[in-house]
N, C-alpha and C positions, 0 to 999 in steps of 0.2 A: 280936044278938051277946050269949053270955052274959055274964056276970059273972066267968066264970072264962077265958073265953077274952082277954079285954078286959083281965084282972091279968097273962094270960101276955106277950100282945105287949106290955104295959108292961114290964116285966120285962126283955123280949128285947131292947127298944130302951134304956136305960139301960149295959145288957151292952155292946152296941153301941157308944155313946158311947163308955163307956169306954175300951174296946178302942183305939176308932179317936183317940182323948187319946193314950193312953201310948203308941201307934207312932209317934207325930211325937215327932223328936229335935230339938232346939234346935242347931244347930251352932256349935261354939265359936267364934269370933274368928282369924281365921288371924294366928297369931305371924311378925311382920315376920324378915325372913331377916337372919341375923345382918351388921353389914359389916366386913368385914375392916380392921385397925388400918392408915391410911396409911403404906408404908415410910419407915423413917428415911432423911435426905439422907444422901448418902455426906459420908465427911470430908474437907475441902477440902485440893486436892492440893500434897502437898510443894512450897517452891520448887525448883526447880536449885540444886547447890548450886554457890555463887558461885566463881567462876574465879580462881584465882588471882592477885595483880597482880603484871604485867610487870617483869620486872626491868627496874629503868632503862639506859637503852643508852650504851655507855662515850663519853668524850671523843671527837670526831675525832681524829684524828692529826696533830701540828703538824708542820708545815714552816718548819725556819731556815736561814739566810741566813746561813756564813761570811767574815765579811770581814775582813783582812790588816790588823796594827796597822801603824804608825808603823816600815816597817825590812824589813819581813814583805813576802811575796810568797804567803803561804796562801793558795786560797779554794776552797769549798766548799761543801755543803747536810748537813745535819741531820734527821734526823727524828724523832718523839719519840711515842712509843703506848700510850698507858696498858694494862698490862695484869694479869692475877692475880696477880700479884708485885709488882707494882710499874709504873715507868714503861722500855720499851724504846728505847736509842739506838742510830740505826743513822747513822754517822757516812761519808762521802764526802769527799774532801781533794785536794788536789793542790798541788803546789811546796813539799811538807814538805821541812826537811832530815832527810837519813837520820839513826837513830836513835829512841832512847826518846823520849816528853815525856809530861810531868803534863797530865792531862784532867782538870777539873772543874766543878761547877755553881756558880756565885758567885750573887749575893744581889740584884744589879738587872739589869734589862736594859735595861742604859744601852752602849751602847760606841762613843758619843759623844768621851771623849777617844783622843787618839791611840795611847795608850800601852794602853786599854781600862780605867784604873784607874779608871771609872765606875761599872764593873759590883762594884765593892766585895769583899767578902772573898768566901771559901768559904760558898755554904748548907751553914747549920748548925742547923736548928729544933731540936735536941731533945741533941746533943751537942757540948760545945767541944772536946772535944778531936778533933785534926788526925789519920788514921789510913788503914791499907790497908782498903781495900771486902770482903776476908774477917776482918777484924781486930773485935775485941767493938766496941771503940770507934774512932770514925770518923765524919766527918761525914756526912750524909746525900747530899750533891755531891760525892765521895769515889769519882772512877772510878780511882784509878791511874796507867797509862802506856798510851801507845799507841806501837806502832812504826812508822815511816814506812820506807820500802822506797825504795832507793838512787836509784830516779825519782822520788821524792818525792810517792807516792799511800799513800794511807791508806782504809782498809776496815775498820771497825771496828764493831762492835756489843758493848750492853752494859746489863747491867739493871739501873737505882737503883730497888733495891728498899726499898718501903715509903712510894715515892712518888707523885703523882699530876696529874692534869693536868686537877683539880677547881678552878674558878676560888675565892679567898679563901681555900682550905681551906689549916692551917697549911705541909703538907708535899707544897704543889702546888708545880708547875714554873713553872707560868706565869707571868710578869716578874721572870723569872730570866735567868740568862744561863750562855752556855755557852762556856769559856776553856781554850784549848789554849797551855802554857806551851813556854817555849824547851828546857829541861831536862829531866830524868827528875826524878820526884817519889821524893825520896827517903825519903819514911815521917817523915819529920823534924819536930817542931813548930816556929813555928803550922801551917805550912802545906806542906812538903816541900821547901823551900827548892830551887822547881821552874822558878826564873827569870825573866824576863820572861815578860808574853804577846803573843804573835806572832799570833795568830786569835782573834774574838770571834763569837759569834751571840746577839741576843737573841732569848729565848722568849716571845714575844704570841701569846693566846689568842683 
C-alpha cells in the first residue's frame, strides 16, 4: 500500500469518527411534570341560625270556690286567666239578691271569718286611692258593680287589667281574694261604702 493511499484512509477514518461523535445527542434530563397546588378546604359551614326562644306559656287558669258569709245564701265558682291585658274574671253566682253590688279583689285569701273581714282591705299595690275600674285612679282590685237578676243569678265577666296570676310578682292575684259586697259601690272613699260582704273566694295558686 502506498504512502499516499495509507494518509488517505487515515484521514477518512478520523473524518469518520468525527462525524459519527457529533451525531450522538446527549439527551436532556426529562423535567418532572409540574403538580398542581392541593385545593384549599372549603370554609366551615355556617351554624343554623339559632331558633328563637319560646315564649313562656301563661298561668293555668284558676279556679275559686264561692262561699256565703255569715247571713248570706251566695254560692258560686270563679275563674280567673291571665291574659294580654291583664287578668279575665269570669264570675257564676247564684241566690244574689236582685240588684247592684260592689265586686272587688281584697288583699288575703283568708275567708276564714265569718263576716270574710279576713281577707283584709281592697288590693291596692300601686294606688291608695279607692276609684271606678275606668277612672285614672283606682285601686288595682277595683271591679265596680255587678247586677244580680230578680232570680238571683249573676253572669259576669271582667278584665283587671294590669294584673297577673304570676306567683310572688307585686301585681299577681294569687292569695288574694275575691269579695262580693251587700251594696252597690258607690265610687266613694276608702272604699265605696259598698257594705258588708255577703260571698268570699280565695285565689290559691
Amino acid at each position: 500500500m502506498s504512502m499516499k493511499t495509507c494518509l488517505a484512509l487515515f484521514v477518512l477514518g478520523i473524518a469518520t469518527v468525527g462525524c459519527g461523535e457529533s451525531s450522538q445527542v446527549t439527551p436532556e434530563p426529562a423535567t418532572p411534570a409540574a403538580v398542581p397546588p392541593a385545593p384549599e378546604p372549603p370554609p366551615p359551614a355556617e351554624p343554623p341560625p339559632a331558633e328563637p326562644a319560646a315564649a313562656p306559656a301563661p298561668p293555668k287558669p284558676i279556679e275559686v270556690t264561692m262561699t256565703a258569709t255569715s247571713g248570706s245564701k251566695v254560692q258560686g265558682t270563679a275563674t280567673l286567666e291571665e291574659t294580654s291585658e291583664g287578668v279575665k274574671l269570669t264570675l257564676k253566682l247564684t241566690q244574689v239578691p236582685a240588684g247592684k253590688h260592689g265586686i272587688h279583689i281584697h288583699q288575703k285569701a283568708d275567708c276564714s271569718d265569718p263576716e270574710a273581714k279576713s281577707a283584709g282591705d281592697h288590693f291596692a299595690p300601686d294606688q291608695p286611692k279607692h276609684g271606678f275600674p275606668d277612672q285614672a285612679e283606682h285601686h288595682l282590685g277595683d271591679m265596680g258593680n255587678l247586677t244580680a237578676e230578680k232570680d238571683g243569678n249573676v253572669n259576669f265577666e271582667f278584665v283587671i287589667k294590669g294584673a297577673n296570676l304570676k306567683k310572688d310578682d307585686a301585681k299577681s292575684l294569687i292569695e288574694r281574694a275575691i269579695i262580693l259586697h251587700a251594696k252597690e259601690d258607690k265610687g266613694t272613699q276608702p272604699s265605696g261604702d259598698a257594705g258588708g260582704r255577703i260571698a268570699c273566694g280565695a285565689i290559691k295558686g
